[in-house]
N, CA and C atoms as an extended XYZ file, in Angstrom:
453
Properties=species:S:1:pos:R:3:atomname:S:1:resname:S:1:resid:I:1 pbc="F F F"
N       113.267      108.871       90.270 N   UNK     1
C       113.237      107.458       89.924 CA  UNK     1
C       112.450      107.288       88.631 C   UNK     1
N       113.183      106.776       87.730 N   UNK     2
C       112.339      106.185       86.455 CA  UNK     2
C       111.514      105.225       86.462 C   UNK     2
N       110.701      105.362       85.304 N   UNK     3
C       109.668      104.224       85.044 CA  UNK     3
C       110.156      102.842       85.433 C   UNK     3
N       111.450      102.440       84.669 N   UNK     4
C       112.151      101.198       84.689 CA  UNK     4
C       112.307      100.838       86.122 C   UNK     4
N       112.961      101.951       86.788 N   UNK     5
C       113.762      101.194       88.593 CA  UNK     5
C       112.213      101.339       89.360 C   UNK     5
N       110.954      101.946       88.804 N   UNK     6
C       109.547      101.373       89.639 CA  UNK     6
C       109.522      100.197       89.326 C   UNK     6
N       109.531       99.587       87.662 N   UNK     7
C       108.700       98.212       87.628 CA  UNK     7
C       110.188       97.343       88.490 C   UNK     7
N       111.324       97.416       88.064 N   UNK     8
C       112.734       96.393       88.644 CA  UNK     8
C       112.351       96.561       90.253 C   UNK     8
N       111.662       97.425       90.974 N   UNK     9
C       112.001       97.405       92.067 CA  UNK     9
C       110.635       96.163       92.637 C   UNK     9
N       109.218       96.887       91.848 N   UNK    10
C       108.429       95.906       92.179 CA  UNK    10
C       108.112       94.710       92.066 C   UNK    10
N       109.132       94.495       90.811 N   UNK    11
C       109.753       92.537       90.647 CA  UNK    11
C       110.295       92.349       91.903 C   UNK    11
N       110.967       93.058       92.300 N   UNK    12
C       111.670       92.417       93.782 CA  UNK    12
C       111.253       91.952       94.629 C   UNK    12
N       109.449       93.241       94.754 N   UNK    13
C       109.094       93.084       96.078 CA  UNK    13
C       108.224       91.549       95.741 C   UNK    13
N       107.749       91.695       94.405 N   UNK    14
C       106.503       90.928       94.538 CA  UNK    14
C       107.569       89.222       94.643 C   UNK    14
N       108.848       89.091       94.355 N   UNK    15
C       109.492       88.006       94.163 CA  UNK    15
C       109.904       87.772       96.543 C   UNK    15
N       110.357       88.670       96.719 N   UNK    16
C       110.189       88.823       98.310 CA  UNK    16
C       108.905       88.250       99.021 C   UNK    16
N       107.676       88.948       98.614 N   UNK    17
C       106.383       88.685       99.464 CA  UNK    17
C       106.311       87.265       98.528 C   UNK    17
N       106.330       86.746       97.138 N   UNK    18
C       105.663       85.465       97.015 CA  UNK    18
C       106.600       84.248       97.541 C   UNK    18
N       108.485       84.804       97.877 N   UNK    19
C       108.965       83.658       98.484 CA  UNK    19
C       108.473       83.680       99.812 C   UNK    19
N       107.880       84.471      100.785 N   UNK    20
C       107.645       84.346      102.078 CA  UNK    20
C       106.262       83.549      101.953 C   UNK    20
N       105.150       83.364      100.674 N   UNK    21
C       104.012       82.320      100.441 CA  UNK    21
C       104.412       81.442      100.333 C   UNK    21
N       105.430       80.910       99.903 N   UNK    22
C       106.392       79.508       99.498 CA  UNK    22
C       106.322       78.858      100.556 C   UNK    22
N       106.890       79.895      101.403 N   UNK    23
C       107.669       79.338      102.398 CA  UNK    23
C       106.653       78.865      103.661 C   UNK    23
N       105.106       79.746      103.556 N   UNK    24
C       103.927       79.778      104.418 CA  UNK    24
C       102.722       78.340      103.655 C   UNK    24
N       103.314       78.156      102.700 N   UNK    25
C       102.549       77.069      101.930 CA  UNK    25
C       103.174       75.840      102.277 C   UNK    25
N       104.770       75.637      102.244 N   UNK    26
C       105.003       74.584      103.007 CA  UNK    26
C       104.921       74.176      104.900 C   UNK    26
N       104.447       75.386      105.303 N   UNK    27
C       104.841       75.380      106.811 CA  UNK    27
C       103.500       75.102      107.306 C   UNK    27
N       102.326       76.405      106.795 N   UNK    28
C       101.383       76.876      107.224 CA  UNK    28
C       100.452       77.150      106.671 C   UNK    28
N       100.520       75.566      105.970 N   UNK    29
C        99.189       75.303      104.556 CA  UNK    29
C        97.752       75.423      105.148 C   UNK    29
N        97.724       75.550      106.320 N   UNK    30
C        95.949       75.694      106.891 CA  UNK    30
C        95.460       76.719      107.447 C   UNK    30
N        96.453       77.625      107.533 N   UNK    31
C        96.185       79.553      107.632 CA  UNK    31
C        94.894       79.662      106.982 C   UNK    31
N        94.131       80.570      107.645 N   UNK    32
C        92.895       80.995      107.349 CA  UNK    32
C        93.342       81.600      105.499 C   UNK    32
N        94.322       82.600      105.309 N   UNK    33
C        94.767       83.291      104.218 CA  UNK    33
C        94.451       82.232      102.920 C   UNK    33
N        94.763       80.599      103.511 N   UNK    34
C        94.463       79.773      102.448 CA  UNK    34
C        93.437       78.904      102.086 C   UNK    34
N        92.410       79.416      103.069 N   UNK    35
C        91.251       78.530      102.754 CA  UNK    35
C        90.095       78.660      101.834 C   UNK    35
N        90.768       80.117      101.057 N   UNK    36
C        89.323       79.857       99.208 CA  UNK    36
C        90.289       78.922       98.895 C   UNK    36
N        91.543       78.789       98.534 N   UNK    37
C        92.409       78.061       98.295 CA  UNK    37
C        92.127       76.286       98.763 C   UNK    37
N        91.831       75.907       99.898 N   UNK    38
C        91.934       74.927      100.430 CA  UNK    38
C        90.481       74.346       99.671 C   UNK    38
N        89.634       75.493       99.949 N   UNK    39
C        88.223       74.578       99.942 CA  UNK    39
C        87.998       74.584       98.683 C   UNK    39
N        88.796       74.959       97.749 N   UNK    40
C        88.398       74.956       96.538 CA  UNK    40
C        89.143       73.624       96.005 C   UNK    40
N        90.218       73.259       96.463 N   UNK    41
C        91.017       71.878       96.180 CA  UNK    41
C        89.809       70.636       96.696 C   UNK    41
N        89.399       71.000       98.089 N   UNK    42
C        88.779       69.846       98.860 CA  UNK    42
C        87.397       69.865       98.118 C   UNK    42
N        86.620       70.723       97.497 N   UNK    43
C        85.284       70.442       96.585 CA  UNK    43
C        86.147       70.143       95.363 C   UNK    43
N        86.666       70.439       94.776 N   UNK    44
C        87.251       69.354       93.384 CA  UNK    44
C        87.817       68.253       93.898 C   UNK    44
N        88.511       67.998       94.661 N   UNK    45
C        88.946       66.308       94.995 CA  UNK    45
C        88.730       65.672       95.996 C   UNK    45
N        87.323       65.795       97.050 N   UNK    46
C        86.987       65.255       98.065 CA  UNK    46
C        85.316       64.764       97.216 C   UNK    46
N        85.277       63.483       97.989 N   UNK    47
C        84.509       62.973       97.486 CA  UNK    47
C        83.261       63.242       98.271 C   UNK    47
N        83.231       63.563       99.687 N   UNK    48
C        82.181       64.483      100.032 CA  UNK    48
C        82.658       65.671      100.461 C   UNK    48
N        82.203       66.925      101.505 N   UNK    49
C        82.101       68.118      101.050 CA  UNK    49
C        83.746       68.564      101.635 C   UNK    49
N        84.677       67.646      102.493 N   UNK    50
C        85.969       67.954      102.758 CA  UNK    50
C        86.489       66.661      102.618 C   UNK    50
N        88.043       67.081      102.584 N   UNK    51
C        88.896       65.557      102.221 CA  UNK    51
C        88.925       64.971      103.456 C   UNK    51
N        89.250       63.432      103.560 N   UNK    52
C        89.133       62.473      104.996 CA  UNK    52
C        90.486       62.757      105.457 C   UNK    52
N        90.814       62.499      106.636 N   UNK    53
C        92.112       62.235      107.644 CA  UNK    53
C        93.035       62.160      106.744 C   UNK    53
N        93.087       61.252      106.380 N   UNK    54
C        94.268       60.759      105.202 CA  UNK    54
C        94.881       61.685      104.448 C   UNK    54
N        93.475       61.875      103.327 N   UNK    55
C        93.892       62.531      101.995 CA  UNK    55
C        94.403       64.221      102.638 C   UNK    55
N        93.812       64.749      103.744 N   UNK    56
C        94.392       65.677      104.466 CA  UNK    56
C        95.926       66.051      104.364 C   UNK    56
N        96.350       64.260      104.870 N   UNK    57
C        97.866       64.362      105.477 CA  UNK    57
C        98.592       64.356      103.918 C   UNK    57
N        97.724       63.773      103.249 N   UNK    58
C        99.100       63.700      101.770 CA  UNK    58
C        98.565       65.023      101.439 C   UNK    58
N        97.664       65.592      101.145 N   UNK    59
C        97.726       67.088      100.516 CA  UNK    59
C        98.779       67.714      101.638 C   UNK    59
N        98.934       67.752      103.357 N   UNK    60
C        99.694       68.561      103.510 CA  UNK    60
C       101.043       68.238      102.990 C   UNK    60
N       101.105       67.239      103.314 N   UNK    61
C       102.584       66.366      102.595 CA  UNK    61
C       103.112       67.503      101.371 C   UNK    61
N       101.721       66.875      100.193 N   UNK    62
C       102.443       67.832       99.040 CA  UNK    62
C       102.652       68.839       98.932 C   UNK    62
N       101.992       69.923      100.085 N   UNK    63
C       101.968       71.166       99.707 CA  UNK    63
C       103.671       71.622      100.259 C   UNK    63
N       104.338       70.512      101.450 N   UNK    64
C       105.735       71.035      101.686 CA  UNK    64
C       106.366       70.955      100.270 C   UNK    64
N       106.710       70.454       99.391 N   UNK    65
C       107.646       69.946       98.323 CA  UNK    65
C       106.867       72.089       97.555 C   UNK    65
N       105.550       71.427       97.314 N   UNK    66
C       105.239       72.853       96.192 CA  UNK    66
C       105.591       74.146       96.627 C   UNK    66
N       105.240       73.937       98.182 N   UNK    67
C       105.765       75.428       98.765 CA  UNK    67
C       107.162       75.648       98.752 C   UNK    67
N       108.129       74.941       98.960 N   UNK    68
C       109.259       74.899       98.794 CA  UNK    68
C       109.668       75.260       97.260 C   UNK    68
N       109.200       74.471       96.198 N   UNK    69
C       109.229       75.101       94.900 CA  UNK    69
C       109.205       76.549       94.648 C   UNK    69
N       107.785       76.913       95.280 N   UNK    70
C       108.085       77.939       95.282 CA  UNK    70
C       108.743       79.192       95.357 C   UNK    70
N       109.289       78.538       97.128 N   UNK    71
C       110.081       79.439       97.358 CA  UNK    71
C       111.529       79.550       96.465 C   UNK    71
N       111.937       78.669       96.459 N   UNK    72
C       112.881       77.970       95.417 CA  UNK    72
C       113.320       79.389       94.360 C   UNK    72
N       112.013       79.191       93.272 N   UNK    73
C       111.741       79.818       92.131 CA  UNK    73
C       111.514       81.795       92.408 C   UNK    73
N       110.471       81.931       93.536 N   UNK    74
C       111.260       83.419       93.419 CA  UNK    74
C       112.070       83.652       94.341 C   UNK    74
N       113.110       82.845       95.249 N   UNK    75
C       114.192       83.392       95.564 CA  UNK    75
C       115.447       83.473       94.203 C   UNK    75
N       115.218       82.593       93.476 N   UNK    76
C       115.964       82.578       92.220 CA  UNK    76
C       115.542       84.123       91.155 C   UNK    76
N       114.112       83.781       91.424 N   UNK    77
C       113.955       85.287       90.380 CA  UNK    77
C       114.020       86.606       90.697 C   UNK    77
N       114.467       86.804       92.287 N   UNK    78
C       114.184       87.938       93.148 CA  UNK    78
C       116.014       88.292       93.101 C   UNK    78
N       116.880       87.015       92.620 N   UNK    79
C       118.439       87.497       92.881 CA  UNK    79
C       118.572       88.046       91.482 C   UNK    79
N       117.294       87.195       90.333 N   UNK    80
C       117.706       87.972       88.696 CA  UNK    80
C       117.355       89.391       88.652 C   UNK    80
N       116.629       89.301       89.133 N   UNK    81
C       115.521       90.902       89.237 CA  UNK    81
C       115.853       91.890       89.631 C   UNK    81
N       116.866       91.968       90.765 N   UNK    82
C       117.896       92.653       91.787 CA  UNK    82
C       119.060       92.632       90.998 C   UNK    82
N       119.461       92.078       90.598 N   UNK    83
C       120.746       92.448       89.383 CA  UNK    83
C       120.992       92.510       88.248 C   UNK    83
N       120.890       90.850       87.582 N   UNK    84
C       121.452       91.132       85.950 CA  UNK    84
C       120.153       91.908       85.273 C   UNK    84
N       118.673       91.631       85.619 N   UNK    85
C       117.751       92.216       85.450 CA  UNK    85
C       117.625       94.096       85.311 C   UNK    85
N       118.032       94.061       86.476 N   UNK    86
C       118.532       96.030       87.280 CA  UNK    86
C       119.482       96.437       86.121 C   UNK    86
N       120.484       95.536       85.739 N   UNK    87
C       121.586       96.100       85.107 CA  UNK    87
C       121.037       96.115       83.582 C   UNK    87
N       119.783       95.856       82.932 N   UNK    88
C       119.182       95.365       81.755 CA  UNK    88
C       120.114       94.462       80.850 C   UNK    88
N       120.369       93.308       81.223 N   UNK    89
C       120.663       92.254       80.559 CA  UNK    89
C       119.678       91.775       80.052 C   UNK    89
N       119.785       91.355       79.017 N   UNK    90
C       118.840       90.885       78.148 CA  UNK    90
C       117.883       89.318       78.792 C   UNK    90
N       119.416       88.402       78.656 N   UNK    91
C       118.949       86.961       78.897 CA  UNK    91
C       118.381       87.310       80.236 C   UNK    91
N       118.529       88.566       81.419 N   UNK    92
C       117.387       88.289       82.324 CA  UNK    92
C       116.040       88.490       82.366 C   UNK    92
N       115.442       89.219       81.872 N   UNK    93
C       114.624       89.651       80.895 CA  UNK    93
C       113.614       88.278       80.240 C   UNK    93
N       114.591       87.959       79.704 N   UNK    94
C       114.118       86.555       79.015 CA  UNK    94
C       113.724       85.347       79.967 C   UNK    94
N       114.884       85.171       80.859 N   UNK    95
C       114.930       84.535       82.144 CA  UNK    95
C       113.680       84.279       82.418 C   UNK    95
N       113.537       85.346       82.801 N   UNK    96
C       112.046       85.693       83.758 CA  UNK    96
C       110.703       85.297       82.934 C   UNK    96
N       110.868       86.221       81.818 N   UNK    97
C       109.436       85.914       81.513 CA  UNK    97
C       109.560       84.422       80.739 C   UNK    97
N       110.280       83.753       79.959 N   UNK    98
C       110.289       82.367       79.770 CA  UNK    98
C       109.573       81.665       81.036 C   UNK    98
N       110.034       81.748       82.294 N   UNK    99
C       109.770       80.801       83.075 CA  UNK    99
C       108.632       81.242       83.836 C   UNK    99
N       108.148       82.636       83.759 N   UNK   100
C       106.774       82.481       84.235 CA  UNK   100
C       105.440       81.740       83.577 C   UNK   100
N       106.043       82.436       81.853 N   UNK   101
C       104.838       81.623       80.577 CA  UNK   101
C       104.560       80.125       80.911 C   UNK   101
N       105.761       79.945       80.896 N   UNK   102
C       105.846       78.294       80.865 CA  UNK   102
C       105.829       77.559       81.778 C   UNK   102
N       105.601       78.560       83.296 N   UNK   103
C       104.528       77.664       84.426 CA  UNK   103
C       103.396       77.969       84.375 C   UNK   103
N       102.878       79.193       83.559 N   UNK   104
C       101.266       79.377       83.579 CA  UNK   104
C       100.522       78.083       82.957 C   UNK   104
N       101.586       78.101       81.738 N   UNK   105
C       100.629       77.394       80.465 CA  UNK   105
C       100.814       75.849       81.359 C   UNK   105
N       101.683       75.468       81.659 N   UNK   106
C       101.478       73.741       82.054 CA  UNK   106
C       100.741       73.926       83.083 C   UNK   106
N       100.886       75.274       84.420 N   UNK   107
C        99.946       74.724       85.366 CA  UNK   107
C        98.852       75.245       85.363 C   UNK   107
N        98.350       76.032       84.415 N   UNK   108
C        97.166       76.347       84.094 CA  UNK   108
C        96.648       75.339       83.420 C   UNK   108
N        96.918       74.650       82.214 N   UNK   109
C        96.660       73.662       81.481 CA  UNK   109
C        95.921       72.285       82.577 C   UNK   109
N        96.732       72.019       83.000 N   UNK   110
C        96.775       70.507       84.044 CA  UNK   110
C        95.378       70.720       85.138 C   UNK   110
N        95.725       72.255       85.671 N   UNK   111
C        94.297       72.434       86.827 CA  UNK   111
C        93.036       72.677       86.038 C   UNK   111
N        93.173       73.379       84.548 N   UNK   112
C        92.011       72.934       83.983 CA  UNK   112
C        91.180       71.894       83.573 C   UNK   112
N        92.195       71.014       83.302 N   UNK   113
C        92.260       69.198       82.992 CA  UNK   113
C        91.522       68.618       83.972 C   UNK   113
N        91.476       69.231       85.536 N   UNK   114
C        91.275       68.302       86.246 CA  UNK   114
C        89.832       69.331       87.178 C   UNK   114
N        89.861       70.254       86.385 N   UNK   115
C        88.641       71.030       86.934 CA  UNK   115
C        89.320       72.050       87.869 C   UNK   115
N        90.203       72.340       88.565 N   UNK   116
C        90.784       73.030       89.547 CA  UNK   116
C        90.500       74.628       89.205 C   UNK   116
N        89.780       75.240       88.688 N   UNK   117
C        89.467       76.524       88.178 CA  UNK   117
C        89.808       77.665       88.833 C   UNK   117
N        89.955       76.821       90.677 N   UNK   118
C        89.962       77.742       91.508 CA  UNK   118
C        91.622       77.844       91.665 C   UNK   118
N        92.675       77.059       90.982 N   UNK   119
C        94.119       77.389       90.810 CA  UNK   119
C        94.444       78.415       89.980 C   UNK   119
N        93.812       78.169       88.768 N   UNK   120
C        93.841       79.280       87.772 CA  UNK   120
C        93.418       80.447       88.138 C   UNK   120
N        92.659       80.493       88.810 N   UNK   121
C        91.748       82.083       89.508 CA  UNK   121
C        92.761       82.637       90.326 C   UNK   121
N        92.814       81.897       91.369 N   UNK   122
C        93.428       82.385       93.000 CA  UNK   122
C        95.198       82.733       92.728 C   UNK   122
N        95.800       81.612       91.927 N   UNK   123
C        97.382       81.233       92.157 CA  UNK   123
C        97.876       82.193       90.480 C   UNK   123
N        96.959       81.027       89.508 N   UNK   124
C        98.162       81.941       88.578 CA  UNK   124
C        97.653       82.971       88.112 C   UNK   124
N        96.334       83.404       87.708 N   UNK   125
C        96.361       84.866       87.249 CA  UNK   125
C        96.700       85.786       87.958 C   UNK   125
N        96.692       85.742       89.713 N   UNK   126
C        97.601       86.816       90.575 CA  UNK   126
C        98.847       86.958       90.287 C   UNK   126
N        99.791       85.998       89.813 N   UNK   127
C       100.926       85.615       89.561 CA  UNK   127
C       101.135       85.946       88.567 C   UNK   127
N       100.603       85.586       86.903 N   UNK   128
C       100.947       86.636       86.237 CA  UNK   128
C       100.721       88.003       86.277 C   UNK   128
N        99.874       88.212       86.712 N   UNK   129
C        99.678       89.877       86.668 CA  UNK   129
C       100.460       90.618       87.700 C   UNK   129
N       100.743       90.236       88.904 N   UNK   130
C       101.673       90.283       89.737 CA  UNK   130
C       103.158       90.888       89.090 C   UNK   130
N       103.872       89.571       88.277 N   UNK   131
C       105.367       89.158       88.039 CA  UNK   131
C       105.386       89.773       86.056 C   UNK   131
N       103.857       89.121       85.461 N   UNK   132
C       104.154       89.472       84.428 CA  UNK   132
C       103.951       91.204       83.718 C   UNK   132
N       103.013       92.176       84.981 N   UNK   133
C       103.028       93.793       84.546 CA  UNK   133
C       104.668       94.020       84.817 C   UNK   133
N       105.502       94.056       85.981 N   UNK   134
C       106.359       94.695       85.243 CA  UNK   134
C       107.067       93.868       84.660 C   UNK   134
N       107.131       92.764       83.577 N   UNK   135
C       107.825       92.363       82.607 CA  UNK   135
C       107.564       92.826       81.287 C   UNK   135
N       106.083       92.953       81.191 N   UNK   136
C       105.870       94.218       80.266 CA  UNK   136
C       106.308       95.412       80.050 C   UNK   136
N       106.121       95.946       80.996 N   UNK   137
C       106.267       97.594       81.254 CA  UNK   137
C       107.826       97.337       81.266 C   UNK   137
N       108.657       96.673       81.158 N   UNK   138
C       109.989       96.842       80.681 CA  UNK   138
C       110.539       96.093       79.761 C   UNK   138
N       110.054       95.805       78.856 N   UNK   139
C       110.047       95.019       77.699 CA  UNK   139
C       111.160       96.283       76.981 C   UNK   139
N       110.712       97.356       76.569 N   UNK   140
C       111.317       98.108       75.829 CA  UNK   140
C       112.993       98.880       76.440 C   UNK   140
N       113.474       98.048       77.834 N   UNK   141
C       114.157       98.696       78.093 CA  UNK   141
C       115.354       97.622       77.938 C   UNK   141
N       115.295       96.604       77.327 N   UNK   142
C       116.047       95.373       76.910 CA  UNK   142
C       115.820       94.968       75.557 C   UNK   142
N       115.038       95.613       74.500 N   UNK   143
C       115.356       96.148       73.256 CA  UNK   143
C       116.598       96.294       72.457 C   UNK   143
N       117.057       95.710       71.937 N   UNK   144
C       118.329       96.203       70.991 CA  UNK   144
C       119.825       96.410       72.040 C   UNK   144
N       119.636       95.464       73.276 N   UNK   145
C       120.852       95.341       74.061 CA  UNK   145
C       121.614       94.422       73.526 C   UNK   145
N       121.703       93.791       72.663 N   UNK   146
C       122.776       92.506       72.236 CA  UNK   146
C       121.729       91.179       72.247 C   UNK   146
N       122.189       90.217       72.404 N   UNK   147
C       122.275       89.061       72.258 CA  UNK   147
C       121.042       88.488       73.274 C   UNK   147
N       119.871       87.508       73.019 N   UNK   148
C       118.994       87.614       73.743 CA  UNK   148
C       120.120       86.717       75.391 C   UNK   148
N       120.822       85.579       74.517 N   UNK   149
C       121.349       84.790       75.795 CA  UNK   149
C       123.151       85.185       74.990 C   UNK   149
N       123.076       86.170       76.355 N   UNK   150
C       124.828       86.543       76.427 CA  UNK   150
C       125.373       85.766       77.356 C   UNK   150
N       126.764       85.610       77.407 N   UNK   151
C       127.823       84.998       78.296 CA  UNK   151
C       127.811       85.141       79.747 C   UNK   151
């Protein structure tokens, strides 16, 4: 097995295990697994040391829609990753890392805005380093294939 089908394979897995978080973020947002996570939301936006009844029910509220996003997004990147990706197409390649950059930077941006430090820590630097090593480590194998967005 080559360098390339290690990193294509571990896009898969890591796109597999983060849709099954998607899917545990909309279901089973109060799992012990998520509580640096939790308590780090409830000391930035609780006005004493946890959020009240309420604000509880709309954070779980939101977390169905985000977890679902989630899952959403790497079941989508786990079918690129597994094929046109595998097959080194370019535009998947691109695919991918376009749309990881450009959820770091807005949702990194926004949780800094609002103090959330512990999003940036916990969610996206696992996530890039996660999704974005092997987009690196195969950068050079979608090199000089044609067209960045083919047909």
């Amino acid at each position: 097995m080559g360098t390339f089908d290690f990193w294509q394979r571990w896009l898969v897995v890591v796109c597999i295990v983060f849709s099954g978080i998607g899917l545990l973020v909309a279901t089973l947002n109060a799992l012990p697994v998520f509580g640096p996570w939790n308590d780090g939301f409830d000391t930035v936006f609780a006005e004493s040391e946890r959020l009240g009844a309420e604000a509880q029910a709309v954070k779980s509220f939101l977390l169905g829609p985000l977890g679902g996003t989630i899952l959403g997004f790497f079941v989508l990147s786990g079918f690129v990753a597994a094929g046109p990706f595998k097959r080194r197409e370019p535009w998947a390649w691109w695919a991918l890392a376009t749309s990881l950059v450009s959820w770091f930077v807005l949702d990194s941006a926004v949780s800094i805005a609002h103090g959330a430090w512990f999003n940036v820590v916990l969610i996206n630097c696992v996530t890039l380093l996660a999704e974005g090593l092997p987009l690196l480590m195969t950068y050079r194998a979608f090199l000089n294939r044609g067209a960045v967005l083919s047909p």
